[in-house]
Each structure stands twice: as structure tokens, then as C-alpha cells.
C-alpha positions, -999 to 999 in steps of 0.1 A, spaced: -808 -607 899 -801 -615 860 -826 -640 847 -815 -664 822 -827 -642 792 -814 -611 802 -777 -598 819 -757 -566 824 -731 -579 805 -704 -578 836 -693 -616 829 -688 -607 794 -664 -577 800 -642 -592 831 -637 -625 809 -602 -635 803 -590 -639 765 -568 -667 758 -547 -665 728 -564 -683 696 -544 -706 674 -520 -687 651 -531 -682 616 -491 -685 606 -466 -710 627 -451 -696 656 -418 -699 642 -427 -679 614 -444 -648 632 -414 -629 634 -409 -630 599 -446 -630 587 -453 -595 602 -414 -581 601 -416 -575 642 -380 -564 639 -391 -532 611 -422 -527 633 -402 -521 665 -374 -504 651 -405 -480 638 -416 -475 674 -385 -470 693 -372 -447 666 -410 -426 672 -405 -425 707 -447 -437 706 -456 -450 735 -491 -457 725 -495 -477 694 -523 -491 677 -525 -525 658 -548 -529 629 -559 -566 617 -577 -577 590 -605 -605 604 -582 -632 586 -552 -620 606 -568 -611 637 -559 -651 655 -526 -642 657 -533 -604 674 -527 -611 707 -490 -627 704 -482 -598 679 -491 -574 703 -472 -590 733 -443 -597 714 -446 -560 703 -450 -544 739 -417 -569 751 -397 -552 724 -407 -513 725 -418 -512 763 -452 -495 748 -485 -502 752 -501 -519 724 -539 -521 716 -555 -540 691 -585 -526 669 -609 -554 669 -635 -537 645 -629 -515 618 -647 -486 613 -649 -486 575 -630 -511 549 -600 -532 568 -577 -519 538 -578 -482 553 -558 -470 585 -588 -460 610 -575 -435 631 -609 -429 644 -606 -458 663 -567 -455 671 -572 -424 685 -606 -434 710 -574 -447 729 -554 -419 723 -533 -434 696 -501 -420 686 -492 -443 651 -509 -473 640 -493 -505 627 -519 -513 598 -511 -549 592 -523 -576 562 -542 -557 525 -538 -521 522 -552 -494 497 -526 -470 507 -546 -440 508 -525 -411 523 -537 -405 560 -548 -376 576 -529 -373 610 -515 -400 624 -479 -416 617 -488 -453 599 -462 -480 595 -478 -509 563 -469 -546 575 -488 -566 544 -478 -600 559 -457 -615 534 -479 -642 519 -460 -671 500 -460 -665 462 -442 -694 439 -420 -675 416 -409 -703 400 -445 -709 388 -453 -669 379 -424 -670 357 -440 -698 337 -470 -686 337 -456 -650 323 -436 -668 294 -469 -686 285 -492 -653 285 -464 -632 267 -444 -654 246 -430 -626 229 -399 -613 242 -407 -574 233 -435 -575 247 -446 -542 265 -458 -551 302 -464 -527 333 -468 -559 359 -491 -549 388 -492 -567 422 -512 -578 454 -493 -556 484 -490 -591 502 -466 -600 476 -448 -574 473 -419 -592 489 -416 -616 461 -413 -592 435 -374 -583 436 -370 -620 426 -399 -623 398 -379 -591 385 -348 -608 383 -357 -636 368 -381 -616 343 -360 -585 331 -333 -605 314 -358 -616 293 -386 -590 286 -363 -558 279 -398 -540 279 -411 -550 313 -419 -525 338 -425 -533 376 -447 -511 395 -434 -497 431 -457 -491 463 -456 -457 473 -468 -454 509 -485 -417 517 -475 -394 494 -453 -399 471 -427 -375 468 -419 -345 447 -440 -340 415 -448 -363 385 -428 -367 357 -439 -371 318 -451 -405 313 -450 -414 351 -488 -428 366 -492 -425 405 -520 -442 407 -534 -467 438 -504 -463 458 -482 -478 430 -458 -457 406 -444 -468 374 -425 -443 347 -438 -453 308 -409 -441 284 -426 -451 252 -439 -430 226 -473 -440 227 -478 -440 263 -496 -464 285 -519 -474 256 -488 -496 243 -488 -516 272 -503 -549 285 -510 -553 323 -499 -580 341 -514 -584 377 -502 -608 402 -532 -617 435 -564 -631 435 -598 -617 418 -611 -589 436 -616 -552 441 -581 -543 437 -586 -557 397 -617 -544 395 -606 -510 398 -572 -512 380 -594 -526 349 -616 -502 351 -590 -471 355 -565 -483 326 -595 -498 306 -573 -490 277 -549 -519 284 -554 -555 283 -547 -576 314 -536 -607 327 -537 -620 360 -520 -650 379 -531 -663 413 -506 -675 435 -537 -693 459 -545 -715 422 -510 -713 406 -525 -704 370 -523 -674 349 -547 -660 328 -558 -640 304 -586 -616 321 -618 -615 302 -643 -590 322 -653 -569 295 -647 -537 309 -666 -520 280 -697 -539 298 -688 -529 334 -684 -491 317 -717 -492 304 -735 -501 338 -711 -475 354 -721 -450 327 -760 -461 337 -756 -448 368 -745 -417 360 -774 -414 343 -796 -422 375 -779 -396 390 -783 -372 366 -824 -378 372 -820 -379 410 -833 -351 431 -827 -363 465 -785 -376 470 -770 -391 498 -736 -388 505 -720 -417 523 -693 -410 543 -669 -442 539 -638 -428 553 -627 -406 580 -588 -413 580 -578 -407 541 -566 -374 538 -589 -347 517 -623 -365 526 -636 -332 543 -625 -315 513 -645 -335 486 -675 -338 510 -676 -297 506 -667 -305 467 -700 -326 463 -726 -302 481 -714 -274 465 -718 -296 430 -755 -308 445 -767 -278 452 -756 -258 419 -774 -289 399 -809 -279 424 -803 -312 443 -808 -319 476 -783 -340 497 -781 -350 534 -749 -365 543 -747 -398 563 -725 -419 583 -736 -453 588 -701 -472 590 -699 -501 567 -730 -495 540 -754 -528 533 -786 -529 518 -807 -531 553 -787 -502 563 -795 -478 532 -831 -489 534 -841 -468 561 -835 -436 536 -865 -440 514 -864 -405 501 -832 -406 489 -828 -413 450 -792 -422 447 -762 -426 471 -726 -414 463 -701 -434 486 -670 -415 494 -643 -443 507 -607 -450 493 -601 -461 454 -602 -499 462 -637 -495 481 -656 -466 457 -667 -493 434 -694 -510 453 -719 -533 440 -752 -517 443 -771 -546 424 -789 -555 462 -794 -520 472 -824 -503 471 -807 -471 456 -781 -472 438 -746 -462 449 -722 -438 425 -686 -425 429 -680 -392 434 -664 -394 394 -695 -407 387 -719 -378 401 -695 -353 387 -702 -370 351 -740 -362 361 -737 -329 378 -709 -306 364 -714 -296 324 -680 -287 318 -670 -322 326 -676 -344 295 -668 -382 295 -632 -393 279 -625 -427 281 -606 -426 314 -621 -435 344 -615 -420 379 -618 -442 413 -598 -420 440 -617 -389 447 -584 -368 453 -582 -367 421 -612 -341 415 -600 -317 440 -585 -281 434 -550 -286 420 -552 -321 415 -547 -337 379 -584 -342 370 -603 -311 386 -625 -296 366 -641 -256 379 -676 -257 373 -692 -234 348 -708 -198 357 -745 -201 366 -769 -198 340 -802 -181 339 -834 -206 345 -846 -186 309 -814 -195 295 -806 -234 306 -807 -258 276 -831 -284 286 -822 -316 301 -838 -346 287 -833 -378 310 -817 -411 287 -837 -435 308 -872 -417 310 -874 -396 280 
């Protein structure tokens, strides 16, 4: 018999769910997650296993989603309550614990090509006032020639045919980004940046470096990193949660240096961790072979961990490890380590500290395909050299 501080949990698992109140009116749920796209996408698969993937914001409305779903396509739906990693990548480790064939990845995505499974993106279209972002562009760019690459939130995405037509009459030398979902097809042309699952083509002479960015979502990682990556451009952002635009004043040179720091800590670290923060974008195996191989040329040993969703109480329990380097998607790489213990690096970052024939440009890397063999930014690693023959190394931080 369960006493009252104890129980094996039976009560728990045979209790009935009742559907929560719906983030988004009823009336609007067939429009809010594009039901008729999503089923078309299943029929047309012949899947008749299907996994749904919520953000916690979205999850309320999971359970009419999924039986709306299962009335239109006749297959069984399951919803992933918990993600294994960041909401923003597909897990297919948890779609295929139930024998998944494609997931429906609803609300933010990174758009990180996937490694097996057929994904369909449904961002939710959240309401954006164009009216408003048009002002608010005329104010932040009141020069008609202006050169601007305009950058967006994927839950807006569905605004942005509109903000174009009301913006490109005007600004002859505006450029509107496109989401690219997987991988994008054929190669890259001159001037063309694939970059976060957008692509843009810049025809000007002087190349991105000519142009202003103008992003259009709330503060956040997704800024962060596109700040950080074209740190040669100055941005603006407007919020459609606030309704005001603004010029963005992170000083990226500042978020560089303490970047730059850590590269430095790394460079003096003997013991690494490597964090494994995805196991459904495709390549992660690859550049998880990449770093030990880079490790253990530089003499330093690594151990490679999977602990899910990384937090400071978490990373605590490794006390002989100097530094962590967190292998996840481009919007999640740039954690703050400021709480940690250790710190926490990219995979960019560690290559700065590791691999001498890799020197510091300016441009800075946040999605680790990019380091790989054949991809635009590898760089081979020297031949060994002799212990008699290494130039010393003298740390910037210890002396």
C-alpha cells in the first residue's frame, strides 16, 4: 500500500488529459498553424506516423492540433512534450523513440539541415503591423538609396511579401532575405550569403560591407548571432510585440572582445569538454571527429558529454574540465557562460585556439558546418612539428 509520501506513479500515467485553453482562438487554428499545408504534407508522404514538435509557448494548443491533424490524414499523431536539446531544432531523437516517420516542427526555427527524417517548418504566423514597420523603416532610413539587407523573425515571415511591396517602390536598394529550409539548392553564386537558413544575393561592388541591416522580431539569440556574424554592418531592429524601431547599439566590438577572451582560455586549457548540443542537425558526428582530432594534435585532452540542455548545476559535476566547447545549431552556439563554472566556446572559437593555420579575420563563424571538409571556411591543419622545433606559446592572460 502507497503511503502518502511515496507512490508508484500508476495514478499519474492512467490520468486523462483534457485539452488546455488555446494559446490562439479556435477560429483561428486553422490558419495559425496552416493545417491545410500540413496535411497536404502528410497525405502526399504517405507517413502514417508523424510527430509534432511545440515550443512550451505553443504547447496549450497541442492537443487540438494533433486531433484535428489525425481527422485529416487518418495518421497517428504524437506530440513531443520535451525537447531534447533547443525547441528551435527538429529532434528526431525523440520522433523516432516512437518510430517517427517526419516531424511537423511548429513555432521558432533555426533551420539547421536534418539528418534523416523528412521535416515540414509551420512558424505560426504571428501578427506583425506592417503599417507600423513601414514607418518605422522611413524613420531609421530616411534616405531613399539607402543600401539595406532586411532580416526577419521566421514567425513573420508571412508578413513580409506585403512589407516588400510597400518598401521596394521606395528604397530601390533594398534587399529581402528568403528562408531556405534544409539545404538550399545548387551552389552559391558571387555575392550571394547562405547564412542561418536565409539567402540574399548582394550585387554591389563593395559587397556586404555597403549595407545596413534591418532586422524585424524581438531581442534575442537570433540578433545576437546575426550581429556578431555580419559585425561589419550596422543594424536596426523593430519589434512588432513594442511597435518601435531602433537603432541597435550592442557594441559588437565589445561582445568580440569577450568572445576573443575565451579563445584565449581555451588556448590555456588542458582538459576540454565537448558538449554534444544536437543530435538531429546534419554533420554533428562529423565535427565531433573534427574537434578531437584538433584536441588531441594541440596535446589536449577531451571527454565528450551529453547532458541534454547544459546549465550551470549540470556542468558543475566536471571539475576537471577547463573549458567546454558546445556543439548545437548557429542560433544556440552562443551561450552565455557568465554563471558557469567553466566557460563555454564554439567550435570557431576553439579552432581560433587550437589550429595555427587559422588566424583571426574579422568574420565570425556561429554554424559549425562551416569548418568541415569542403565547406567555405575549413581550414587543414598544419604538418606536426617537432617538440625541439615548436615556437613557444606564451598564454595572454597568465604570462
Amino acid at each position: 500500500m502507497a503511503t502518502a509520501f511515496s507512490s508508484d506513479g500508476e495514478a499519474a500515467l492512467r490520468r486523462e488529459l483534457r485539452a488546455a485553453v488555446a494559446a490562439a482562438p479556435r477560429s483561428d487554428l486553422d490558419g495559425f498553424y496552416e493545417m491545410g499545408r500540413a496535411a497536404a504534407f502528410v497525405r502526399d508522404g504517405g507517413f502514417r506516423k508523424v510527430a509534432l514538435q511545440f515550443p512550451d509557448e505553443l504547447l496549450a494548443d497541442a492537443v487540438e492540433v494533433a486531433g484535428r491533424m489525425e481527422a485529416a490524414t487518418g495518421a497517428q499523431m504524437y506530440v513531443l512534450g520535451d525537447t531534447t536539446y533547443g525547441s528551435c531544432c527538429v529532434d528526431e531523437v525523440a520522433a523516432e523513440h516512437v518510430g517517427a516517420e517526419a516531424v511537423l516542427h511548429y513555432g521558432p526555427a533555426c533551420l539547421s539541415p536534418c539528418r534523416k527524417l523528412p521535416v515540414l517548418h509551420i512558424f505560426g504566423q504571428q501578427p506583425l503591423d506592417v503599417g507600423r514597420c513601414t514607418e518605422s523603416f522611413r524613420e531609421l532610413y530616411p534616405e531613399q538609396q539607402s543600401c539595406v539587407v532586411v532580416l526577419y523573425d521566421v514567425v513573420y515571415a508571412h508578413a513580409m511579401g506585403e512589407l516588400e511591396q510597400q518598401l521596394c517602390p521606395e528604397y530601390p536598394n533594398i534587399i529581402f532575405s528568403r528562408l531556405v529550409c534544409g539545404y538550399p539548392p545548387g551552389p552559391a553564386v558571387p555575392g550571394e550569403e547562405r547564412k542561418f537558413g536565409r539567402q540574399f544575393l548582394v550585387e554591389a561592388a563593395g559587397g556586404l560591407q555597403d549595407y545596413a541591416m534591418f532586422y524585424v522580431g524581438a531581442e534575442g539569440l537570433a540578433l545576437t548571432s546575426f550581429m556578431l556574424t555580419w559585425n561589419c554592418c550596422p543594424f536596426s531592429s523593430f519589434n512588432p510585440v513594442t511597435g518601435c524601431g531602433r537603432r541597435e547599439t550592442l557594441n559588437v566590438n565589445r561582445a568580440l572582445m569577450r568572445r576573443l577572451y575565451l579563445v584565449e582560455r581555451a588556448r590555456d586549457a588542458s582538459v576540454v569538454g565537448i558538449l554534444v548540443g544536437t543530435l538531429g542537425v546534419a554533420g554533428y558526428l562529423t565535427v565531433l571527429q573534427h574537434l578531437r582530432q584538433l584536441l588531441c594534435r594541440a596535446g589536449k585532452r577531451s571527454y565528450t558529454l551529453a547532458v541534454g540542455k547544459p546549465n550551470p548545476a549540470k556542468l558543475a559535476n566536471f571539475l576537471e574540465v577547463d573549458i567546454f566547447v558546445l556543439v548545437a545549431c548557429a542560433q544556440n552556439s552562443l551561450l552565455d557562460s557568465s554563471d558557469f563554472y567553466r566557460p563555454v566556446v564554439t567550435p570557431y572559437e576553439l579552432e581560433l585556439a587550437c589550429n595555427p593555420a587559422r588566424e583571426w579575420t574579422g568574420n565570425y563563424l556561429t554554424d559549425f558546418r562551416d569548418l568541415l571538409p569542403g565547406a567555405c571556411a575549413h581550414v587543414e591543419l598544419p604538418p606536426a612539428v617537432p617538440a625541439e622545433e615548436a615556437v613557444p606559446d606564451v598564454s595572454l592572460i597568465t604570462g
